[in-house]
C-alpha positions in Angstrom: -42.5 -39.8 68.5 -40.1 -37.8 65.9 -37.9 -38.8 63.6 -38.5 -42.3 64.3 -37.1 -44.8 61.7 -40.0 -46.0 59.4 -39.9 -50.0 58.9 -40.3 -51.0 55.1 -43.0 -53.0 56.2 -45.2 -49.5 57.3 -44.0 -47.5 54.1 -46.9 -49.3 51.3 -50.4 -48.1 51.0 -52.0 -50.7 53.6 -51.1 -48.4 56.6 -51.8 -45.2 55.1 -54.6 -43.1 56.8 -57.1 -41.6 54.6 -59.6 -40.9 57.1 -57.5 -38.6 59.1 -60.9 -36.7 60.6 -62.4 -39.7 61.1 -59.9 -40.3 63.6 -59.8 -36.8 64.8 -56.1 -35.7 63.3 -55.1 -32.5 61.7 -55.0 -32.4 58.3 -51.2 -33.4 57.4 -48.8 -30.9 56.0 -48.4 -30.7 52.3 -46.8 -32.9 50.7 -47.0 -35.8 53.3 -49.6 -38.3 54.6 -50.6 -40.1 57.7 -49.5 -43.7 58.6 -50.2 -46.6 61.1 -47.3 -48.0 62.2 -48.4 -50.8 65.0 -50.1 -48.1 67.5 -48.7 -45.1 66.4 -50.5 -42.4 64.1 -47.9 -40.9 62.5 -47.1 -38.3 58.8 -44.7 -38.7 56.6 -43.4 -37.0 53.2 -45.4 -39.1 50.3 -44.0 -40.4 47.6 -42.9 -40.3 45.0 -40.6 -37.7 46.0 -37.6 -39.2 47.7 -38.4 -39.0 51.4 -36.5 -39.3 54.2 -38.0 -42.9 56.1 -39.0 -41.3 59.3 -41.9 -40.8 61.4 
């Protein structure tokens, strides 16, 4: 999915993926981490630059 809206709920540090080979996922682009939104795998830009809620 892209440019999905980002819930509030999935935007703290409880869904973000640090073990991205782990799960067998590219490293994300600079600047931006991965996230588990219910059963999605998704990157986003990280904070704390202001970033557009979308994944």
């Amino acid at each position: 999915m892209h440019g999905a809206y980002l819930a509030q709920e999935y935007r703290g540090s409880r869904y973000v993926v640090n073990d991205w080979r782990g799960r067998h996922l590219s490293a994300p682009p600079r600047g931006y981490h991965w996230v588990q939104a219910n059963n999605t795998t998704c990157w986003r830009r990280s904070p704390p630059a202001s970033s557009p809620r979308y994944c």
